[in-house]
N, C-alpha and C positions, 0 to 999 in steps of 0.2 A: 628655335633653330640654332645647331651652335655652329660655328666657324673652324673651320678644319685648317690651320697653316702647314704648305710642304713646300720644301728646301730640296729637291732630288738631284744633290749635285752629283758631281762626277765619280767623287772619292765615298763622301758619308750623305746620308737621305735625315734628311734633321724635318720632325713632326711634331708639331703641338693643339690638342685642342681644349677644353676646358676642364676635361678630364684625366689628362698627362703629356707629357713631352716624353720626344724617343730619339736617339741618334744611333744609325745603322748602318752596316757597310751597304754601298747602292752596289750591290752585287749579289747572287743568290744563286742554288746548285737545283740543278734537274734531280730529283729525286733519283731518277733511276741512274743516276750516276754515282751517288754512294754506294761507295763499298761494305760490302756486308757487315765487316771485323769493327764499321762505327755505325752501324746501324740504328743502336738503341743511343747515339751519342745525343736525340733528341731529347730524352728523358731526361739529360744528365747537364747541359747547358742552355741557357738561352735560344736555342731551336725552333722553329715552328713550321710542322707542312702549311703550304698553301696549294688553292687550287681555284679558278675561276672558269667560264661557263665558257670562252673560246679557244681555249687547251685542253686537246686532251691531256697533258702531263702534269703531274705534281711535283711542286720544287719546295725548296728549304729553305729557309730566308729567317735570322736575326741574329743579336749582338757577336754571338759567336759563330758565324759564321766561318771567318778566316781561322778559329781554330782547328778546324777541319785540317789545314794544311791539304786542300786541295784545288790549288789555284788552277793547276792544269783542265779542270773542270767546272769552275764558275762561271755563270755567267756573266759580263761586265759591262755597266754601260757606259762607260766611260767609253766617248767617240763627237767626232765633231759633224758639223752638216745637219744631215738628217737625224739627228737621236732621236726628236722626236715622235718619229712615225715609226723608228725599229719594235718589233715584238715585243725584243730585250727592257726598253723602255716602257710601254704599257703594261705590261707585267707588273716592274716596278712601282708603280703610279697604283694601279688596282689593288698588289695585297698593298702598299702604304697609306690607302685608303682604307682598305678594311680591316688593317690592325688597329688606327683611329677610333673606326667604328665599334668594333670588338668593346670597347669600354663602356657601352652605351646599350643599356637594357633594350630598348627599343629596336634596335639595329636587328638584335634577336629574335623579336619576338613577330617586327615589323618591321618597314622601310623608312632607315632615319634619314631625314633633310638636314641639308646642309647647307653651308655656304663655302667655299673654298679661296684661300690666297697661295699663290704663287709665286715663287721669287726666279728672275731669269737673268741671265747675264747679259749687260747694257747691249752688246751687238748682237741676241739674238730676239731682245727684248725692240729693235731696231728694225725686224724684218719681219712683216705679216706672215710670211709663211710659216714661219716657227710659233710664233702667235697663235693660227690658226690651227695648225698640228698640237700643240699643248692643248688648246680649249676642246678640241674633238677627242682629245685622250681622257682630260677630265670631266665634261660635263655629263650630265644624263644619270641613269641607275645603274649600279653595279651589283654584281653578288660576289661575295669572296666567301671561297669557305675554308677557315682557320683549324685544323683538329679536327677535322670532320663536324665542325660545329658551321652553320653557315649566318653569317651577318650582309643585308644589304643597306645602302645607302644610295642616298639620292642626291647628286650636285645639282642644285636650283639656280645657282651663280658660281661664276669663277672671276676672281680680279688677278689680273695680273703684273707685276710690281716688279722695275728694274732692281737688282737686289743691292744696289748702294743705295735705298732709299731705305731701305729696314736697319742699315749700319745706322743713317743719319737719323731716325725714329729712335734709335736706340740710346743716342746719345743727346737727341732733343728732349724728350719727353721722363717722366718718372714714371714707376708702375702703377700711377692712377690714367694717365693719359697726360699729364697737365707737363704744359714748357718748363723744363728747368735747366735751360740754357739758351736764353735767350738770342745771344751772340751770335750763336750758330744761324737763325734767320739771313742775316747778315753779310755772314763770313763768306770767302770764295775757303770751298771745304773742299780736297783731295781725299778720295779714299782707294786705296790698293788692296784688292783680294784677292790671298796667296789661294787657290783652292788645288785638290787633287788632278785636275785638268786643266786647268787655268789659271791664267794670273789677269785678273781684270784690273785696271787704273780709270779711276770716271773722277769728274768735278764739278761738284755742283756749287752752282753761282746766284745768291739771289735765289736761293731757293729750289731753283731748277737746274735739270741735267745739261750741261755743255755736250752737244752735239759735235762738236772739233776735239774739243780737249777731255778725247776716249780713247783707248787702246783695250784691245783683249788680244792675249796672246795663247795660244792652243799649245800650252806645256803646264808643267806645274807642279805639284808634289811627287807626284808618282816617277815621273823623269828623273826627281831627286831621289829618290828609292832604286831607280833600277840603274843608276849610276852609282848608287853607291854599293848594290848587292854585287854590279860587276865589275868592282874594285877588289871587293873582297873575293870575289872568288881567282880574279884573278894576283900578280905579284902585290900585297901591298905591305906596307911598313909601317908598326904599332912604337906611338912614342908614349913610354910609360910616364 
């Protein structure tokens, strides 16, 4: 049974399982929203239809997506609150699951079991409801069908993990699993995550998440993108 890790943040959907890692815009387009004049543009860049069994629509979804330049048409799931119960978001979640899958003979042939992690932002990782809404998105059988090729997969378990706990994993452990930084046990450790939607600040103390000394704040990269797009389009001034 292998271990599927998804990251579906606001900005980029970050995937790893034993078979490869993928980082992709978490946004993706209604097929029938391409325009015809880029129609074959799947052949030609990292592209891929999807489709799953409670849409009827087919969408486009990978790395190049945003070269499309058609943002007026994307779907995006960057939103606060409920994301997790919007369509927008299980979409998401389903083909990022069966592009995973896609790597895995099995998937193809038959239904591959899994096990699933999930990384959530400490305040939403704070509130059963989202909890709840995440685990009902991931668990159970899914069917995705990729290319008109279809892969299904089976979630047997979902863990779900505040995501300054995978920063602190990361700087604990080596790529065998073993400590090799001791200290860090120890330390009162700050971590700040700039992300697309968010700016999260958590501190873990002794190991554990500090419950007081947490802040998420609902801006983040993109904020900085569309202030900086409407600079430029409005007056600005280029110091050579």
């Amino acid at each position: 049974m292998d271990i599927f890790s998804l990251d579906l943040g606001n900005k980029q959907t970050k995937l790893k399982s034993s078979k490869a890692e993928y980082v992709l815009p978490s946004r993706y387009l209604n097929q029938a929203d391409m325009p015809m004049s880029v129609g074959n543009s799947t052949m030609n860049n990292d592209l891929h239809t999807y489709s799953v069994p409670f849409s009827d629509d087919k969408y486009v979804w990978g790395r190049d997506i945003d070269r499309l330049h058609l943002d007026e048409y994307l779907a995006d799931t960057i939103m606060y609150g409920a994301r997790y119960n919007s369509e927008a978001f299980k979409l998401l979640a389903n083909f990022a699951l069966g592009l995973l899958a896609s790597d895995f003979k099995a998937a193809k042939d038959q239904v591959l079991e899994v096990v699933v992690t999930a990384g959530l932002p400490t305040g939403d990782y704070a509130e059963q409801g989202q909890l709840k809404a995440l685990l009902k998105v991931l668990e159970g059988q899914h069917q995705v069908t990729i290319d008109d090729k279809i892969v299904t997969v089976r979630v047997r378990k979902v863990y779900i993990l505040p995501q300054p706990i995978g920063t602190l994993y990361n700087e604990l452990l080596d790529n065998e699993g073993f400590i090799q930084n001791k200290d860090l046990l120890d330390e009162k450790v700050g971590i700040v995550d700039v992300g697309g939607g968010t700016i999260l600040i958590d501190t873990i103390l002794n190991f554990e998440l500090s419950g007081k000394n947490r802040h998420q704040f609902n801006t983040g990269v993109n904020d900085l993108y569309e202030a900086i797009a409407n600079g430029i389009n409005g007056d600005t001034s280029f110091i050579n």
